[in-house]
C-alpha positions in Angstrom: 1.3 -23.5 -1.6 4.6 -23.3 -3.4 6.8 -20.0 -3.2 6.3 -19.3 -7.3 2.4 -20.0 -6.4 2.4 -17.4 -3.9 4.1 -14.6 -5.9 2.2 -15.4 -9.3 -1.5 -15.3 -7.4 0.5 -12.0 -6.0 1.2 -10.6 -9.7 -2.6 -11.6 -11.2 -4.3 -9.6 -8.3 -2.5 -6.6 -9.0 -4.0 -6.7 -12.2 -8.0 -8.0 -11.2 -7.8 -5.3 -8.4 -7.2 -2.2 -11.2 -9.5 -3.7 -13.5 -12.2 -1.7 -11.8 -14.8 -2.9 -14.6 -14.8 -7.1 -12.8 -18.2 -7.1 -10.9 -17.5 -10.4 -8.1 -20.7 -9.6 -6.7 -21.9 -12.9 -5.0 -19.0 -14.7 -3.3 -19.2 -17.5 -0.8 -22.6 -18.0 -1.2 -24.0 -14.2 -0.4 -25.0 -11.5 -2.1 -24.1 -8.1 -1.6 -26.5 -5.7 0.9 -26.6 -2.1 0.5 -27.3 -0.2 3.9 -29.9 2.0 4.5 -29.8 5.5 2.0 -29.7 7.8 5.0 -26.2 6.2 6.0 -24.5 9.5 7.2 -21.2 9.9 5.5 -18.1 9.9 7.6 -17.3 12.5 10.0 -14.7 15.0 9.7 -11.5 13.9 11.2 -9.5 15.5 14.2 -6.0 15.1 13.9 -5.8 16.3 17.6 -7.7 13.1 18.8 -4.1 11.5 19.7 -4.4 13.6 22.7 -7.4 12.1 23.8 -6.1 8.5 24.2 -5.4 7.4 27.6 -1.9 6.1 28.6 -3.1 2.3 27.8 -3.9 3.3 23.8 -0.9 5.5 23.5 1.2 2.3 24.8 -0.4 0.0 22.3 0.3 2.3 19.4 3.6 2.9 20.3 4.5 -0.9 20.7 2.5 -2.0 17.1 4.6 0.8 15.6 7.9 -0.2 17.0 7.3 -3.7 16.6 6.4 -3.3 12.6 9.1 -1.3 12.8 11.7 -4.2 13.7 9.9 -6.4 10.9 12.1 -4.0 8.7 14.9 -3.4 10.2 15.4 -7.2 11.3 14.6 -8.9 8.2 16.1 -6.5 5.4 19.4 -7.8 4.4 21.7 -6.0 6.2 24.5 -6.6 3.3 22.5 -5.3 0.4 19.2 -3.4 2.3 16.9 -5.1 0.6 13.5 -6.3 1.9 11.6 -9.7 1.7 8.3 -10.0 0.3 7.0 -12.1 3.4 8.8 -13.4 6.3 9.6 -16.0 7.6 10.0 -17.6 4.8 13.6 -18.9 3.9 15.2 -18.1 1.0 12.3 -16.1 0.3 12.0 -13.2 -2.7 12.8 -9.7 -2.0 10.4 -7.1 -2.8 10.9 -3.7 -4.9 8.0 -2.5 -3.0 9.1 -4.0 0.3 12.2 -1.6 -0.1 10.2 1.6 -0.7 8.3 0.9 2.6 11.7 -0.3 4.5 13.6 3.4 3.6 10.7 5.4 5.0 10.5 3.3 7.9 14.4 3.7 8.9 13.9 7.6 8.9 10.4 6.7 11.3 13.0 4.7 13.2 14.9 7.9 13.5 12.3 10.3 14.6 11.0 7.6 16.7 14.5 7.1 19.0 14.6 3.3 18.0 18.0 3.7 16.2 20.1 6.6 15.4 20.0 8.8 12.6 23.7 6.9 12.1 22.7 3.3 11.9 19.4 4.9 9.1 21.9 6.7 6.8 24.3 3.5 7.1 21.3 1.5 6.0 19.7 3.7 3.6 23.3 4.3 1.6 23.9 0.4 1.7 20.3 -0.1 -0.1 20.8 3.1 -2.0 24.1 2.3 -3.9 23.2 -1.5 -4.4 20.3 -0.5 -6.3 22.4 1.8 -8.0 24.8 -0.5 -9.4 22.5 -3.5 -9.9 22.6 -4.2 -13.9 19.7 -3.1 -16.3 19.3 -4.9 -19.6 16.4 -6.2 -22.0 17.8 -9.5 -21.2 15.5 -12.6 -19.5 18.1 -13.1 -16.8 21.0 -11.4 -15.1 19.4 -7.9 -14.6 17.3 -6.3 -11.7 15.5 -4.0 -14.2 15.2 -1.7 -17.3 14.8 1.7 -18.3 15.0 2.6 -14.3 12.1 0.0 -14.0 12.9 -2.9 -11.4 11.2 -6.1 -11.2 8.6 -7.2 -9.2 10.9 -9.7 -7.1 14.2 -9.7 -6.9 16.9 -12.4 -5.6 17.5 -11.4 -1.9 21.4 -11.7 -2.1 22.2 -11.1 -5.6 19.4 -8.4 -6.5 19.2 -10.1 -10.0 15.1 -10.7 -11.1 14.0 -14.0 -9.0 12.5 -15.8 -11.5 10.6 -15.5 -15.5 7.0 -15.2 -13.8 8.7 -12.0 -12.3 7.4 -8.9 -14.0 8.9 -5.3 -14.7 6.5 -3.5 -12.8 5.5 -0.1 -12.7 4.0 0.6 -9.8 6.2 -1.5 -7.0 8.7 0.7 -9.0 7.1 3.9 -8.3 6.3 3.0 -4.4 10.0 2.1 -4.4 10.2 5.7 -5.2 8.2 6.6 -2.3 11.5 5.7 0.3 14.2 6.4 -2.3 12.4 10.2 -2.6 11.6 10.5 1.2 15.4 9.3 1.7 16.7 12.6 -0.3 14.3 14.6 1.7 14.3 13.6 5.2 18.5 13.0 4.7 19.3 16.8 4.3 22.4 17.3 6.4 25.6 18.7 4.8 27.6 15.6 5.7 29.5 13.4 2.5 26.9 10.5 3.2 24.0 12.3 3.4 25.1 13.7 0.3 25.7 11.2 -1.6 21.8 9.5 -0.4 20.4 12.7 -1.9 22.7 12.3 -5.2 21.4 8.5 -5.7 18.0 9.1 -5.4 18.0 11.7 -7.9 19.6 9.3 -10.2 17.0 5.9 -9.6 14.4 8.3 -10.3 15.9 10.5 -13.2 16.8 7.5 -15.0 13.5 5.9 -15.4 11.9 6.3 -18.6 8.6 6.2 -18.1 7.8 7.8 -21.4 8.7 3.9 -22.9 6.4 2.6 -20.5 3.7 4.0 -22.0 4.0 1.5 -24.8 2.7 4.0 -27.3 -0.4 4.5 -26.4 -2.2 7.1 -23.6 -1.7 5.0 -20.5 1.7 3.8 -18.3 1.4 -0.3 -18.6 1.2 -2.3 -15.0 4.7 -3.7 -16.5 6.5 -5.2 -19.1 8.3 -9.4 -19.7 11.2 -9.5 -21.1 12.5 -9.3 -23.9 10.0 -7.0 -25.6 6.5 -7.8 -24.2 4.4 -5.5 -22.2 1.7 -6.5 -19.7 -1.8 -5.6 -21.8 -3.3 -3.8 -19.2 -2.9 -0.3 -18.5 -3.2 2.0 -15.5 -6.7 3.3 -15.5 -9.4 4.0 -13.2 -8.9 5.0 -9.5 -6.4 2.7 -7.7 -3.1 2.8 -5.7 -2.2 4.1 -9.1 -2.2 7.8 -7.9 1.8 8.2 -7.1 2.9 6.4 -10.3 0.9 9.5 -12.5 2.3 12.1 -10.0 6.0 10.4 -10.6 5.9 10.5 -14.2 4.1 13.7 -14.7 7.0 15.4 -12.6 9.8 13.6 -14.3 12.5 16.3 -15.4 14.0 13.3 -17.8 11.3 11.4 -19.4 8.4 13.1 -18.4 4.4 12.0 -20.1 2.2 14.8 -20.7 1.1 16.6 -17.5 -3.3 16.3 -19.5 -2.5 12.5 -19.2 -4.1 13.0 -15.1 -7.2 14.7 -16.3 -7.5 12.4 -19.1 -6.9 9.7 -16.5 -9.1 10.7 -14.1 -12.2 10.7 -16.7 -11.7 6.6 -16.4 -13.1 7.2 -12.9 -16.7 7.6 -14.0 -17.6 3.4 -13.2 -16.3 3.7 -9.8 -18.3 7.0 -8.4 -21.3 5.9 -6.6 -22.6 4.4 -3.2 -21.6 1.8 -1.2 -22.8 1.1 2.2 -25.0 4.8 2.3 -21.8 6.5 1.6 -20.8 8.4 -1.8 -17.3 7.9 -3.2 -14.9 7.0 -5.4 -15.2 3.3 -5.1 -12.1 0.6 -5.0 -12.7 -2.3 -3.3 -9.8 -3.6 -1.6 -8.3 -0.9 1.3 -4.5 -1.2 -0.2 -5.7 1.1 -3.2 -6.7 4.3 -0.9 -3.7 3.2 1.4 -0.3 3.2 -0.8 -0.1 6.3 -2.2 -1.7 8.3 0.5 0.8 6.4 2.9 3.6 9.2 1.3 1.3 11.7 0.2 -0.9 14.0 2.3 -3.9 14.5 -0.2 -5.8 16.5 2.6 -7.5 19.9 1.6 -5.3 19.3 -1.9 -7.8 18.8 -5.2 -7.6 18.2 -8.8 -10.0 19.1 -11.4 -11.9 15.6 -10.7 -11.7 17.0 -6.8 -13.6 19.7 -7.4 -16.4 18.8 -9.6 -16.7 16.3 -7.0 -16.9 18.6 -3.9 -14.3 16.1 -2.4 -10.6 15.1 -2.0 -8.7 12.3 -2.0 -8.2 11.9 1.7 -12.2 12.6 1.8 -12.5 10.0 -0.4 -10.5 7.4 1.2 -12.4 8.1 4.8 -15.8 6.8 2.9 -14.1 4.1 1.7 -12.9 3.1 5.0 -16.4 3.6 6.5 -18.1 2.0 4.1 -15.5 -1.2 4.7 -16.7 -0.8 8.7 -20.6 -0.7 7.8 -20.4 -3.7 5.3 -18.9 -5.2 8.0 -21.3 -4.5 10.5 -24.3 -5.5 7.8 -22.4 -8.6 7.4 -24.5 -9.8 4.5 -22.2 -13.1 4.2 -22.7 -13.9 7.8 -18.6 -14.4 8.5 -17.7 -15.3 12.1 -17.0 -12.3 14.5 -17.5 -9.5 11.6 -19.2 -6.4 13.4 -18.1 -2.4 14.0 -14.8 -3.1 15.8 -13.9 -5.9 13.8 -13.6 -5.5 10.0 -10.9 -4.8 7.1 -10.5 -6.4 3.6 -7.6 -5.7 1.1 -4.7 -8.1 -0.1 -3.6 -10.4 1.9 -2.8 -14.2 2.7 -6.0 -16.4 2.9 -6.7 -19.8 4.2 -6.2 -21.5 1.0 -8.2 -22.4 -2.5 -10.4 -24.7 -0.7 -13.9 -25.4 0.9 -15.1 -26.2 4.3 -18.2 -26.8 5.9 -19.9 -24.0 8.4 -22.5 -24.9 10.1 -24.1 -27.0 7.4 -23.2 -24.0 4.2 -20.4 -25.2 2.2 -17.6 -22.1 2.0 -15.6 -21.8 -0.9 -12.0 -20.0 0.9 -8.9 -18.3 -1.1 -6.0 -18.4 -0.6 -3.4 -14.9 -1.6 -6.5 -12.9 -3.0 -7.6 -9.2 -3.4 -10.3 -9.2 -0.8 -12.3 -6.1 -0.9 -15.7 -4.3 -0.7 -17.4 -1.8 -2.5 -19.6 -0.9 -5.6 -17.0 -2.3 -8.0 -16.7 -5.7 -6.3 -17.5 -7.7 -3.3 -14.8 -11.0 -2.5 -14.7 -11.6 0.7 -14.4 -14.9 2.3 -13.9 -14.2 6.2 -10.7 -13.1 6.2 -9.5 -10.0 8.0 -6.3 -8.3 7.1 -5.1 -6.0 10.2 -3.3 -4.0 7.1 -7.2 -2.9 6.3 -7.0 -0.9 9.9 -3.5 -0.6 10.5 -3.1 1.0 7.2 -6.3 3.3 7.9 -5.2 4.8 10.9 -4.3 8.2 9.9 -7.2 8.5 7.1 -10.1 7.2 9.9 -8.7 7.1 13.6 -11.4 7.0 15.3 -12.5 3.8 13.6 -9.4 2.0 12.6 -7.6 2.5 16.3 -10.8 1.0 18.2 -10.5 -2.3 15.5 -6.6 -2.5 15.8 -7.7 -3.3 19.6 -10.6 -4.7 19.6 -8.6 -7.6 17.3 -5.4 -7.5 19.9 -7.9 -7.7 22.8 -9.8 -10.7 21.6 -7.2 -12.7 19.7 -4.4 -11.9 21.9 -0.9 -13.3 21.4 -2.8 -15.5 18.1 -2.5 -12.8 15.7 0.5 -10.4 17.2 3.9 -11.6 17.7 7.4 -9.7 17.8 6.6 -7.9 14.6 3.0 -6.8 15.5 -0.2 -8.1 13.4 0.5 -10.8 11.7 -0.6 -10.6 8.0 -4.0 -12.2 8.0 -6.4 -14.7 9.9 -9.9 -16.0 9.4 -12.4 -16.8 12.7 -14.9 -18.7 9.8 -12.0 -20.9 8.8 -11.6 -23.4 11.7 -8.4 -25.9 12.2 -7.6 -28.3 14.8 -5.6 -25.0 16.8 -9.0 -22.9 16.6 -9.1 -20.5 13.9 -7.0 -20.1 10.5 -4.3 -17.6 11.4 -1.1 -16.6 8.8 2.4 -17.4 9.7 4.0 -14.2 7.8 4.1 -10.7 7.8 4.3 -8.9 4.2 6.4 -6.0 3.6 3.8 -4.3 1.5 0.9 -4.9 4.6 3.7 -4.0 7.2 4.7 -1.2 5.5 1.3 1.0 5.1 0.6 0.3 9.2 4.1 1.7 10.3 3.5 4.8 7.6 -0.1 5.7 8.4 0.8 5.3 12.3 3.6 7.4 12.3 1.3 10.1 9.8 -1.4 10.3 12.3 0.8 10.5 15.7 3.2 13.6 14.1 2.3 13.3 10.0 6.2 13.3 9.6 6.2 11.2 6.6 3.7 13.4 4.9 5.5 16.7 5.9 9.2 15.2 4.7 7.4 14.5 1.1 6.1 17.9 1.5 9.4 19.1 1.3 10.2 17.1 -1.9 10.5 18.9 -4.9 9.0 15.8 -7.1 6.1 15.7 -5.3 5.3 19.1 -5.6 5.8 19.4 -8.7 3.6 16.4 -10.0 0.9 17.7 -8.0 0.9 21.0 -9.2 1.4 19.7 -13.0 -1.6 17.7 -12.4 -3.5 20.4 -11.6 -4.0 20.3 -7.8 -4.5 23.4 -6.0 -4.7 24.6 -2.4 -4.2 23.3 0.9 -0.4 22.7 2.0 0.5 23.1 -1.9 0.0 27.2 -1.2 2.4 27.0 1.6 5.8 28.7 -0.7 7.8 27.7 2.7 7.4 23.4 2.6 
């Protein structure tokens, strides 16, 4: 599949996987099961249940987390910081997104003793001041962005958009504003470079407007094609969407009205129902309960759609999770080594548009799709992301750690290199080698691993955006109440 291939199948899921309304249903020749009605919903978590693991599983976590780690640190540009969308892949695009992810993980790298808190700020002021200075224009070519809105994909050496399929987006944007706002948090020391991180990232994020990305209507646009054309699809219904609301709502520049998340939230109604015995607010691919919560610790924290709801988001997220495992376990498409321990569907690399033969049922495979399952859609075509579990860990540990090893111990050195998981692989899809595995790692599947490990060993990246005055402050506009938010001293 050719690079431009790669990245447009990238842009069109974005915009399928927040279309809640699509119904997939029967893909690969199966229909969806529902399990039993007395599924129980998912237990209450124990963040204490780190202690519990035995030297051999607090070994493995540490070396998948310091491995992802290196993905980062080794294959952002060292000149300009900024991160490729997949590697290896020469002369590959750089992502927007892949940068958010990439600053948080230097500070992990920090807390974590795999560099100093020297080599981070070095980095992190590098990335910070090339984004800085990067041009923004309305024109086609020749900028990295507009109205503090960067594109999609960027070129890896000159920062400049990559290509005209490259979009304006809004929400690689705002989890680009994930790092840049846990960089002026977690960088708090009264030195001139430290400084002068803090003073950037109030800039990128004071300058964007995203009152014009509203496009005069109710609803912040997915993004926007030079020179006047926005994407005609708008942010609604529950989706990784969460941080770009809280981002604009807090805005002290170019704020949208703080009713526009309760108004929001009322496009939820399609998704609330059961999946798999369990009751939730249903998205089907795992990235959309993973991004946002990867910087924000939704726990014990509700809005007015919490309440009514007798849930939160973090909730929430642990049924979709379970609900993943149990489909998997049901298996209603009959995919090759699918079961409790094995499991996880979100975005990811695929085998390719084609179809095979297994054991005498033709299989129609993808190739980049947004797999997922849950009362919105079912597509699902044997492939298992490690991202799905990786990215899970903090939300459902006691699930998501047992997969993570049950897919090391049984496809061993196949699926985990120097870098950890790599991105994808398929046990239904056979080759002459054995199974279809990916070649790559993405930024944006590295990225929620290394965060949600790190948040459910010490939570440090939620408790440095705890500290962030943004993220307070779009909460509380958005009308969430209790939990940490009470604490005055965050």
């Amino acid at each position: 599949m050719t690079q431009k291939k790669i990245k447009f199948n990238r842009f069109i899921i974005g915009l399928l996987s927040t279309a809640f309304v699509i119904n997939v249903g029967n893909v690969g020749a199966f229909a969806v099961t529902q399990a039993p009605e007395n599924t129980p919903q998912a237990k209450k978590t124990n963040f204490s249940s780190i202690k519990t693991l035995n030297k051999h599983d607090k070994a493995f976590l540490n070396d998948l987390e310091q491995r992802t780690f290196k993905w980062f640190w080794d294959n952002a540009n060292p000149k300009n910081g900024l991160v490729p969308d997949r590697a290896p892949l020469p002369n590959g695009a750089a992502s927007i997104a892949g940068v958010g992810f990439g600053l948080t993980a230097y500070g992990i790298g920090v807390h974590r003793g795999y560099i100093t808190r020297e080599q981070a700020v070095e980095r992190t002021l590098t990335t910070m001041r090339f984004l800085a200075n990067l041009p923004q224009n309305d024109m086609a070519s020749g900028a990295a962005g507009y109205k503090g809105f960067y594109y999609h994909f960027l070129d890896p050496n000159t920062g400049l958009r990559m290509a005209d399929w490259s979009e304006l987006s809004s929400v690689d944007t705002a989890l680009l504003m994930g790092g840049v706002l846990f960089s002026q948090s977690f960088y708090d020391r009264n030195t001139p470079q430290e400084k002068e991180i803090r003073s950037i990232a109030e800039r990128l994020y004071r300058r964007i407007d995203w009152q014009w990305m509203r496009n005069n209507g109710p609803w912040l646009s997915m993004g926007w094609y030079p020179p006047n054309r926005f994407i005609p699809v708008d942010w609604k219904g529950y989706n990784e969407g969460l941080i770009i609301y809280l981002l604009a709502i807090a805005s002290p520049t170019h704020p949208i009205p703080p009713d526009t998340w309760k108004n929001w939230t009322k496009t939820y109604d399609k998704q609330w129902g059961k999946f798999q015995g369990h009751t939730f607010l249903n998205f089907a691919p795992l990235f959309g309960h993973q991004y946002s919560e990867s910087w924000v610790d939704f726990r014990g924290i509700k809005d007015g759609f919490n309440r009514s709801h007798g849930t939160d988001y973090f909730k929430n997220s642990r049924e979709a999770v379970y609900a993943q495992r149990d489909y998997a376990k049901s298996n209603p498409g009959k995919f090759e080594d699918y079961g409790k321990d094995i499991w996880g569907l979100t975005a990811s690399d695929g085998p390719g548009d084609v179809y095979q033969d297994d054991k005498g049922q033709k299989r129609h495979f993808l190739a980049y799709s947004a797999r997922g399952a849950g009362k919105d859609y079912v597509l699902d075509d044997g492939t298992i992301a490690p991202t799905a579990a990786g990215g899970s860990v903090a939300i459902a540990p006691e699930i998501a750690f047992p997969a993570l090893k049950a897919m090391r111990n049984k496809f061993g050195d196949k699926i985990y290199n120097q870098y950890g998981f790599l991105d994808a692989f398929n046990p239904t899809f056979k080759t002459k080698d054995g199974i279809w595995v990916d070649g790559q790692q993405l930024s944006i599947d590295q990225g929620p691993i290394l965060l949600m490990i790190e948040n459910y060993r010490s939570q440090f990246v939620w408790n440095v955006m705890k500290k962030n005055p943004v993220i307070r402050q779009g909460l509380k506009k958005a009308g969430f109440t209790g939990g940490w938010l009470n604490n005055k001293k965050l």
